[in-house]
MARLO-409392 format. One record per residue (C-alpha): residue in one letter; x, y, z; residue number from 1. Coordinates in steps of 0.05 Angstrom, whole numbers, padded with zeros to 5 digits. Layout:
// MARLO-409392
{figu->a | east->X | north->Y | up->Z | lumti->NUM} $
...
***
This chain:
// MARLO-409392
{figu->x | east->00424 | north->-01392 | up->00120 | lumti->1} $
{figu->x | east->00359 | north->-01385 | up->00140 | lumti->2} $
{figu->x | east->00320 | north->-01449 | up->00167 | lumti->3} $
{figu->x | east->00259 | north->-01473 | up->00112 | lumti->4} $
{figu->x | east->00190 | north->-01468 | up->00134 | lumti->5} $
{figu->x | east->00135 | north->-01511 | up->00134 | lumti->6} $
{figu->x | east->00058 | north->-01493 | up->00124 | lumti->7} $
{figu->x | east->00000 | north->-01546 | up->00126 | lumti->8} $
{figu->x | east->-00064 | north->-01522 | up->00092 | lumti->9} $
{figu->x | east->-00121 | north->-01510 | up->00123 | lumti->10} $
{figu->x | east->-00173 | north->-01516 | up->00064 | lumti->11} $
{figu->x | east->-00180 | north->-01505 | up->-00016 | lumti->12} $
{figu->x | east->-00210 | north->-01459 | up->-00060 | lumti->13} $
{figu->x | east->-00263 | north->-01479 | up->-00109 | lumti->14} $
{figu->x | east->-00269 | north->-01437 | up->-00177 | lumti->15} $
{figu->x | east->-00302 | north->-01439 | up->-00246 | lumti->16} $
{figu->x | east->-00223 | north->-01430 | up->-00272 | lumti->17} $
{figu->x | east->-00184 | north->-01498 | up->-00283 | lumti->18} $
{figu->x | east->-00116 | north->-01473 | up->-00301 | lumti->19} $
{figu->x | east->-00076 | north->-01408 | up->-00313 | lumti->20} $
{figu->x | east->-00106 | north->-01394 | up->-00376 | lumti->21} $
{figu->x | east->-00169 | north->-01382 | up->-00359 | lumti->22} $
{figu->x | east->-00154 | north->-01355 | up->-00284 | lumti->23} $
{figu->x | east->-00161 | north->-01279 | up->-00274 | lumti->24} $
{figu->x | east->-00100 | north->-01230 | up->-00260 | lumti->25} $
{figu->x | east->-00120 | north->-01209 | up->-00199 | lumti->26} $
{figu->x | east->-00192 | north->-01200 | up->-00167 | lumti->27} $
{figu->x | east->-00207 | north->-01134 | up->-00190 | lumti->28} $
{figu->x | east->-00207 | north->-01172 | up->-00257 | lumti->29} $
{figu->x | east->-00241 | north->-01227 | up->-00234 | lumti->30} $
{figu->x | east->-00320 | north->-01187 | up->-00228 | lumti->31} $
{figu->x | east->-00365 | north->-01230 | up->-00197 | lumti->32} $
{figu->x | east->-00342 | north->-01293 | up->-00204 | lumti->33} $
{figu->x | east->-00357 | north->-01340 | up->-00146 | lumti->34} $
{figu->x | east->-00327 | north->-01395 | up->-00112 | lumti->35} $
{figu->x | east->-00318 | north->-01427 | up->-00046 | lumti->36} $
{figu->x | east->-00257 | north->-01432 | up->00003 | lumti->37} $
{figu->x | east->-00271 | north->-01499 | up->00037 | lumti->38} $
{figu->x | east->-00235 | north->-01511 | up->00098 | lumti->39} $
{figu->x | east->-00208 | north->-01583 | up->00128 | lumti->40} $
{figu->x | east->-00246 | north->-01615 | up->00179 | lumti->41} $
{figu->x | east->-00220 | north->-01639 | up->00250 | lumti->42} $
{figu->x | east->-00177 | north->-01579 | up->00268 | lumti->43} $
{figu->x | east->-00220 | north->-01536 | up->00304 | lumti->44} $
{figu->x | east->-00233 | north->-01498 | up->00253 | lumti->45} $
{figu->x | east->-00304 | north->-01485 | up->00257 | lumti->46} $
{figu->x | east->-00279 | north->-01447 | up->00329 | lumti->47} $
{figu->x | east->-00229 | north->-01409 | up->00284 | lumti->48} $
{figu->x | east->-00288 | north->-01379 | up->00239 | lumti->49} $
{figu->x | east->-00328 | north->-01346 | up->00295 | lumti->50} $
{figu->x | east->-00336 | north->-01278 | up->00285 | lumti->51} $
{figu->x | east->-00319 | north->-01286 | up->00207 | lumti->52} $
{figu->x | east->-00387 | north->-01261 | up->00173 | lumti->53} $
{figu->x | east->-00386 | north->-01194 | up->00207 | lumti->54} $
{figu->x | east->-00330 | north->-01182 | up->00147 | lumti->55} $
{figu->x | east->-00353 | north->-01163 | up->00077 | lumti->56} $
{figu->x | east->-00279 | north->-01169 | up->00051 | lumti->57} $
{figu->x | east->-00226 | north->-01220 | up->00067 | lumti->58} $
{figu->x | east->-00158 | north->-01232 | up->00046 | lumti->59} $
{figu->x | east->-00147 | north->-01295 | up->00024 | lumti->60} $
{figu->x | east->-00069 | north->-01325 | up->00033 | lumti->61} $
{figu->x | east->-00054 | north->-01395 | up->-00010 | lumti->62} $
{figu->x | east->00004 | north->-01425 | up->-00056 | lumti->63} $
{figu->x | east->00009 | north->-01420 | up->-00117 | lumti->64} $
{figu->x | east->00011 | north->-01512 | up->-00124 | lumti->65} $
{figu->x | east->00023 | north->-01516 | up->-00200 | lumti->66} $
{figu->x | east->00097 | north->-01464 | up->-00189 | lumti->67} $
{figu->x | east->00158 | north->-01505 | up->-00201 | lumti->68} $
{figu->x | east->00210 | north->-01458 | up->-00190 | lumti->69} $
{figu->x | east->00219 | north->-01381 | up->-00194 | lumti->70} $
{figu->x | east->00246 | north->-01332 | up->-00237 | lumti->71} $
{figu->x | east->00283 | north->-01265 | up->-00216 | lumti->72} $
{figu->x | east->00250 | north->-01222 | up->-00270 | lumti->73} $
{figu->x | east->00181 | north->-01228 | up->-00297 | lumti->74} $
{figu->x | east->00143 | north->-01204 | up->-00357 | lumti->75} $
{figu->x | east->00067 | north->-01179 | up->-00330 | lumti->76} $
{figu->x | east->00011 | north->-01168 | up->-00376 | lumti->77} $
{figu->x | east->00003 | north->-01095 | up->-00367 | lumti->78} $
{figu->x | east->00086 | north->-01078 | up->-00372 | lumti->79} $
{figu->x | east->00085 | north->-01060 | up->-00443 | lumti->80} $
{figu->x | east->00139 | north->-01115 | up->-00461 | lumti->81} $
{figu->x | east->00182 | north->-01104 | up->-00401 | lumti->82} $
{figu->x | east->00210 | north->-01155 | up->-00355 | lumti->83} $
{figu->x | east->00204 | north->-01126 | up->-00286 | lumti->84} $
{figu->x | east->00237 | north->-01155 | up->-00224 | lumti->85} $
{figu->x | east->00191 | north->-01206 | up->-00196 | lumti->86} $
{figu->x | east->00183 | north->-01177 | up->-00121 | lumti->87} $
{figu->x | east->00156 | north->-01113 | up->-00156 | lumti->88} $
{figu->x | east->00099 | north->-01140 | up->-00189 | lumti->89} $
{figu->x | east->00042 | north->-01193 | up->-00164 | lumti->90} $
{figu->x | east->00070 | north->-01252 | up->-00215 | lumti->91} $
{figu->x | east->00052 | north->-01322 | up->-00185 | lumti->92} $
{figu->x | east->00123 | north->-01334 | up->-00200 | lumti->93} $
{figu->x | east->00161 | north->-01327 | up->-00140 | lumti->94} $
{figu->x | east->00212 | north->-01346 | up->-00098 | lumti->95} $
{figu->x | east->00156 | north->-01382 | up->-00045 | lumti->96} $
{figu->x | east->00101 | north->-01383 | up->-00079 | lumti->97} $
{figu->x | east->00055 | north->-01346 | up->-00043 | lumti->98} $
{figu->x | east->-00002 | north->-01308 | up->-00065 | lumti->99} $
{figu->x | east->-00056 | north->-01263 | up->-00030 | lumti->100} $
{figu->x | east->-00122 | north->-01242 | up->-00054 | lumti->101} $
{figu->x | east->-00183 | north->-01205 | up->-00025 | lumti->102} $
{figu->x | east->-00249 | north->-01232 | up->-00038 | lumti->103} $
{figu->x | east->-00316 | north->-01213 | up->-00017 | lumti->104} $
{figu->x | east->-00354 | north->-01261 | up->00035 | lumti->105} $
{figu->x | east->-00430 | north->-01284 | up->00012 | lumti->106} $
{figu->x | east->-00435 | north->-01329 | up->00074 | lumti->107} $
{figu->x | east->-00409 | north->-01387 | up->00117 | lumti->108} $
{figu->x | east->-00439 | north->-01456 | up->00125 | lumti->109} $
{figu->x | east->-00397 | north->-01493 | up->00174 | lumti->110} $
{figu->x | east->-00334 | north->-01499 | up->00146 | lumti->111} $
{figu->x | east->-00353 | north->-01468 | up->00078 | lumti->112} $
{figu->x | east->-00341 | north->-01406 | up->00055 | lumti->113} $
{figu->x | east->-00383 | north->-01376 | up->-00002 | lumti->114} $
{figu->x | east->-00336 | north->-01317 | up->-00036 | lumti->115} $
{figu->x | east->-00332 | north->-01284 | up->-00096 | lumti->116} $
{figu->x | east->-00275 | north->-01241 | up->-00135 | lumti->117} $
{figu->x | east->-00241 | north->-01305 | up->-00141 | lumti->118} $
{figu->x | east->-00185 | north->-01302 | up->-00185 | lumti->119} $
{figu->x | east->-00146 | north->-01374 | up->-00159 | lumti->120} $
{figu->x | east->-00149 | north->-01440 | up->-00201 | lumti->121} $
{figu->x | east->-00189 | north->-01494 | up->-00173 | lumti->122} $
{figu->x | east->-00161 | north->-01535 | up->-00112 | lumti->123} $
{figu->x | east->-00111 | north->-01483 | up->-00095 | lumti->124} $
{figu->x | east->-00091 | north->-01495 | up->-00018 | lumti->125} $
{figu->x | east->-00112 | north->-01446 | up->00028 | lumti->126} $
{figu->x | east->-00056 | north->-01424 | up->00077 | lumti->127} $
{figu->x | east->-00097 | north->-01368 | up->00119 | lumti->128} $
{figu->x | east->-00154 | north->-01327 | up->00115 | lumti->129} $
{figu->x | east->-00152 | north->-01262 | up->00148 | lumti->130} $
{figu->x | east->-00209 | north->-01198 | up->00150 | lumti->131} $
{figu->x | east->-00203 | north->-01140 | up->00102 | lumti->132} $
{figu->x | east->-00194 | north->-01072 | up->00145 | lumti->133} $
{figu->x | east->-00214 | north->-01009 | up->00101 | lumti->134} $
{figu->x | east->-00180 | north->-00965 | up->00145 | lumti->135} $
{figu->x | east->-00115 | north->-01003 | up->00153 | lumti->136} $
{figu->x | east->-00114 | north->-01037 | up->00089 | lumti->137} $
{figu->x | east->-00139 | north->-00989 | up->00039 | lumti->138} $
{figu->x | east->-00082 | north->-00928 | up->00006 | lumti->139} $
{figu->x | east->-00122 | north->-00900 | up->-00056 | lumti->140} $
{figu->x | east->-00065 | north->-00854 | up->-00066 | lumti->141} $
{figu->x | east->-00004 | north->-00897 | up->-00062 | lumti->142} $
{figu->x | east->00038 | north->-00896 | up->-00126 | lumti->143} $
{figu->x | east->00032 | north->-00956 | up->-00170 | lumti->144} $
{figu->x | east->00107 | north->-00954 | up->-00192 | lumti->145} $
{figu->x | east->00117 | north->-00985 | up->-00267 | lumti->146} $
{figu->x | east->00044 | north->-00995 | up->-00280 | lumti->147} $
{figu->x | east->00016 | north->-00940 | up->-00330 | lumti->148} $
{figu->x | east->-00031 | north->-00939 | up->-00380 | lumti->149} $
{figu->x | east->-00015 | north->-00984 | up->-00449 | lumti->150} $
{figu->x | east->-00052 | north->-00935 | up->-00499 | lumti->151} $
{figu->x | east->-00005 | north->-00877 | up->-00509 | lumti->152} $
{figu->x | east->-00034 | north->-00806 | up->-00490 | lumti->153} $
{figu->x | east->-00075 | north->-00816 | up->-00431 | lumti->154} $
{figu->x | east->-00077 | north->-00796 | up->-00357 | lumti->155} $
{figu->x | east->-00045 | north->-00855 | up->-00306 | lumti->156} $
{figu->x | east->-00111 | north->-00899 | up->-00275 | lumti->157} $
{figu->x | east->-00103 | north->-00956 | up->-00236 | lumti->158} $
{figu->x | east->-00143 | north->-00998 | up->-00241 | lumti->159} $
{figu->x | east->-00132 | north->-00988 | up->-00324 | lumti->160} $
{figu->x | east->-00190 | north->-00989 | up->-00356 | lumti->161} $
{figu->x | east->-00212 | north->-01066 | up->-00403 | lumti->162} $
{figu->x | east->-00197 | north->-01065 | up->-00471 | lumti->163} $
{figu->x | east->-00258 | north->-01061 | up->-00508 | lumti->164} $
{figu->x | east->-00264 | north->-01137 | up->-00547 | lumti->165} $
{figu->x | east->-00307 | north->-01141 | up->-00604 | lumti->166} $
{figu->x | east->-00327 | north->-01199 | up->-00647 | lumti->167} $
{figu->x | east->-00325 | north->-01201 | up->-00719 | lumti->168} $
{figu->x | east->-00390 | north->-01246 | up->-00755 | lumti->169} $
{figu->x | east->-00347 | north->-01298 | up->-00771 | lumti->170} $
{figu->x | east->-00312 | north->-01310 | up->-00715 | lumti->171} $
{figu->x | east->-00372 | north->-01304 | up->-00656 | lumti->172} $
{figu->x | east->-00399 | north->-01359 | up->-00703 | lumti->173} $
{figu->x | east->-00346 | north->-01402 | up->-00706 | lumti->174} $
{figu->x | east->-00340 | north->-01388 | up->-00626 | lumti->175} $
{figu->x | east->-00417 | north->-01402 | up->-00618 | lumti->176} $
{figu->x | east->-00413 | north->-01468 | up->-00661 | lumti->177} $
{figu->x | east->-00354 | north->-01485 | up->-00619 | lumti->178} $
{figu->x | east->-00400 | north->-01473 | up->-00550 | lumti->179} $
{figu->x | east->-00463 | north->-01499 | up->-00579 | lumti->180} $
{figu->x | east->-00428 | north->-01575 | up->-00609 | lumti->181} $
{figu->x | east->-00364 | north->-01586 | up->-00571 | lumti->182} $
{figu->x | east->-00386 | north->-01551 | up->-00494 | lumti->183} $
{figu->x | east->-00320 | north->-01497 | up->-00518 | lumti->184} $
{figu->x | east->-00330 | north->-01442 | up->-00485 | lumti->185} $
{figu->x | east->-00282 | north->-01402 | up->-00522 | lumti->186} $
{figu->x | east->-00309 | north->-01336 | up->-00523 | lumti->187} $
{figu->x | east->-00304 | north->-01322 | up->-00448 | lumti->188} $
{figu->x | east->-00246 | north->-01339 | up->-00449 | lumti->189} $
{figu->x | east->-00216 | north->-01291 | up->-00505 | lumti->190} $
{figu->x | east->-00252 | north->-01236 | up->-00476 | lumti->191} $
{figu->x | east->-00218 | north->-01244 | up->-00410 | lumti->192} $
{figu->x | east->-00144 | north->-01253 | up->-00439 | lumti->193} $
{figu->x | east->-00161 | north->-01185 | up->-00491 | lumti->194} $
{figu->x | east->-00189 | north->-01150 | up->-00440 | lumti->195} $
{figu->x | east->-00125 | north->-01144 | up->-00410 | lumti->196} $
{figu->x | east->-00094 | north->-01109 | up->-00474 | lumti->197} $
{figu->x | east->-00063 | north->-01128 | up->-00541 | lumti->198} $
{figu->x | east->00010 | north->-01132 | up->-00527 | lumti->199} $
{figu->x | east->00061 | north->-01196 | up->-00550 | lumti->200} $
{figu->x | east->00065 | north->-01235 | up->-00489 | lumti->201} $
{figu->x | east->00093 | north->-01309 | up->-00477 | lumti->202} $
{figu->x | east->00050 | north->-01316 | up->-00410 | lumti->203} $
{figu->x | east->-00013 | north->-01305 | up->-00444 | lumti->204} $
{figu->x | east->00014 | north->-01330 | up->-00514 | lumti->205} $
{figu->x | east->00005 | north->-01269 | up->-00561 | lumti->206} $
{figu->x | east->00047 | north->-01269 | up->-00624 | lumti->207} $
{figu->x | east->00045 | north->-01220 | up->-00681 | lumti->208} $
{figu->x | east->00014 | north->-01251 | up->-00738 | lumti->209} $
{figu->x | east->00027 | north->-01212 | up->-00810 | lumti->210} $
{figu->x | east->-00014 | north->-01155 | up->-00801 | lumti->211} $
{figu->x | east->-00054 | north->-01173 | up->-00741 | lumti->212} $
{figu->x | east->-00046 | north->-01213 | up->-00679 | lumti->213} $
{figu->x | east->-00053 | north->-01291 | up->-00656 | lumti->214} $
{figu->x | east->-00084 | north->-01301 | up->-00578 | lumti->215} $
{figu->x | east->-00067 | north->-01385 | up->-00575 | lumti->216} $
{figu->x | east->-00120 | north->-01415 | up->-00520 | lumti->217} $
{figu->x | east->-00107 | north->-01481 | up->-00504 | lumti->218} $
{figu->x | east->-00105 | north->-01513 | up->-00582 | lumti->219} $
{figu->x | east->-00147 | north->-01465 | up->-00617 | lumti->220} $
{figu->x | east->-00118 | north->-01398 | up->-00644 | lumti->221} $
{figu->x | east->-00151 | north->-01331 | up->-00648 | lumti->222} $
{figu->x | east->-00133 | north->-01281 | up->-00700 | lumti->223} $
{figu->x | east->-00148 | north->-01209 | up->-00680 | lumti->224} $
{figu->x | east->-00125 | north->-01132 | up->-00692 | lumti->225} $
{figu->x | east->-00129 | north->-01077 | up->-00649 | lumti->226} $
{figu->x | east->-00132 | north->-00993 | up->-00648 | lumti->227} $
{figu->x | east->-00130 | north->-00949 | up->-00590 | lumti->228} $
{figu->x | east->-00168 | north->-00990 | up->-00535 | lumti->229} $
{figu->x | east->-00220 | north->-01032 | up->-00587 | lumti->230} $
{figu->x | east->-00198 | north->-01104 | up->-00600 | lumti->231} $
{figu->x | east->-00229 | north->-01144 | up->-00662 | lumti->232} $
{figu->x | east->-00232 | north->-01217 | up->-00656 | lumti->233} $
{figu->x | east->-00231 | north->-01231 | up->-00732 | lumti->234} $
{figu->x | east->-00227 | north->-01316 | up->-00736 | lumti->235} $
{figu->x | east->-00213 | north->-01372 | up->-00694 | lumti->236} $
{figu->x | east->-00172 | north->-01428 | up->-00719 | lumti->237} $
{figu->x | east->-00149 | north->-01502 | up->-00702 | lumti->238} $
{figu->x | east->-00078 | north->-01503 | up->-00671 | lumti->239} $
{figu->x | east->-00058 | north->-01569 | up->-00698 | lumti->240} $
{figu->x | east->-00016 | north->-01582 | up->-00761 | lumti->241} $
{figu->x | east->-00040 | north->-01622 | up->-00818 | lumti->242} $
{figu->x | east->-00010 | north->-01683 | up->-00788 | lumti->243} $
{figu->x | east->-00031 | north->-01679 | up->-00719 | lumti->244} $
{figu->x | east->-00103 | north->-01666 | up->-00744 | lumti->245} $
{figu->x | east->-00115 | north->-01723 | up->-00784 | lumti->246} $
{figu->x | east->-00070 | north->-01771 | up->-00756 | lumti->247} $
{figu->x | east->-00073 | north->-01767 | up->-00679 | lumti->248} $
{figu->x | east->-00114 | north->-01793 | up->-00627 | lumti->249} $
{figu->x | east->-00136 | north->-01747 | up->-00577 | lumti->250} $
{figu->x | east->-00200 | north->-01751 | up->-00562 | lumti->251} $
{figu->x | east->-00197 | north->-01665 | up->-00573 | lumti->252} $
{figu->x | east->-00180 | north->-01677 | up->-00646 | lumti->253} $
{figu->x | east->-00253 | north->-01697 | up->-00666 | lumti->254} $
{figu->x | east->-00270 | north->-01627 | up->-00648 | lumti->255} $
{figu->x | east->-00225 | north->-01597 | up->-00682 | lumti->256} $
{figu->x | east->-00234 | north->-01637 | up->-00748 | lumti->257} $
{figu->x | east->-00305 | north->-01623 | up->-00749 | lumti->258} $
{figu->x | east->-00290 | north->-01553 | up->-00742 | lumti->259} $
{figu->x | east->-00239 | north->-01551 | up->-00805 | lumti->260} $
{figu->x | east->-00295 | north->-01596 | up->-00845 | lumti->261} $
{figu->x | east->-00345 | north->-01529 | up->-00831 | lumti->262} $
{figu->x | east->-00291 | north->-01477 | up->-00819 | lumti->263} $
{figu->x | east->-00234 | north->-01484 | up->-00855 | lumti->264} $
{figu->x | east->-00156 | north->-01486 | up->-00833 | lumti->265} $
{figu->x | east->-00175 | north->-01398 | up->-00826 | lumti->266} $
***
């Protein structure tokens, strides 16, 4: 048996994303979002960043804190329904939960980094940070093994191109109600999770729905249909029960019973 190993942080990662929901795949999906990598004080540290802003890229090692336990195979958004054996794919569900991420540097004050491409949740620990070398890091042409396009007929591309997500009347103003009243800011959100295709999927909690499709984002549910690569977002709806809605106390519900009072159940 192999002896366990210990790792002590050496900083966190702030990011506009406070849980796995709303958390890119990966940073190519992330855009331009921004964050910081903030490292601990009283290790030297400010030593260990010499150097550092002569990098436009770095990869960014941390743990994935919010893992408990592993699983063997996997079910990734872009496998079409397949479960695919965890070490072949970049699932945060690992046996250590490690992850690794390149991000682009902004600029360092003291023992903050500014970054963006960030595609962590906020207060993820920071293991390492190491520079990005185009040369050494960088095979356009490697194969991408199981990942292939999800619309049927066209040429492999990796990256796969978005999903185009569209908004129905109704529902962008039942998402800009939400925004506007109750600081929801649903819409981003939905885009981000579409973007990424159609497909049934239990990690981003996409059911079939009679004869369209349900997207469930923390307690509201969004109703939707797709063809080819064009995704309507046709309603949004509360994802309480009768019960729960008018019975319970969380201070979320008055949101959503205002919203039923305008809206409807949908």
């Amino acid at each position: 048996m192999l002896k366990p190993v210990t790792f002590t942080p050496i900083g966190v990662v702030r990011t506009p994303f406070p849980d796995r929901v709303s958390a890119p795949r990966q940073p190519h999906a992330a855009g331009e979002a921004e964050g910081t990598i903030e490292l601990v004080p009283g290790r030297g540290l400010e030593h260990a960043l010499c150097d550092i802003e002569g990098w436009d890229y770095l990869w960014v090692v941390f743990w994935f804190h919010l893992n408990e336990g592993w699983r063997p195979k996997v079910l990734p958004p872009r496998s079409a329904g397949k479960r695919r054996g965890v070490l072949s794919t970049r699932s945060p569900h690992r046996p250590n939960p490690i992850g690794l991420s390149v991000v682009k540097l902004l600029g360092v004050d003291g023992l903050t980094l500014r970054v963006s491409g960030v595609d962590m949740i906020d207060g993820t620990p920071v293991l390492d940070l190491k520079p990005y070398v185009p040369y050494a890091d960088a095979y356009p042409h490697a194969r991408t093994g199981w990942v292939a396009p999800l619309a049927p007929g066209e040429a492999p591309a990796d990256p796969e191109p978005g999903f185009e997500v569209v908004w129905s009347e109704r529902a962008a103003e039942q998402a800009a109600w939400l925004d506007a009243t109750h600081g929801v800011a649903l819409r981003e959100r939905v885009d981000r999770a579409l973007a990424l295709g159609p497909q049934p999927h239990p990690y981003r909690r996409i059911r079939a729905d009679g004869d369209a499709m349900r997207l469930a984002v923390t307690s509201w549910r969004v109703r939707f249909r797709a063809e080819g690569r064009r995704i309507e977002v046709l309603s949004v709806a509360t994802g309480y029960r009768e019960k729960e809605l008018w019975s319970g106390d969380a201070p979320e519900l008055a949101a959503h019973r205002q919203f039923v009072e305008r809206f409807g159940r949908g």
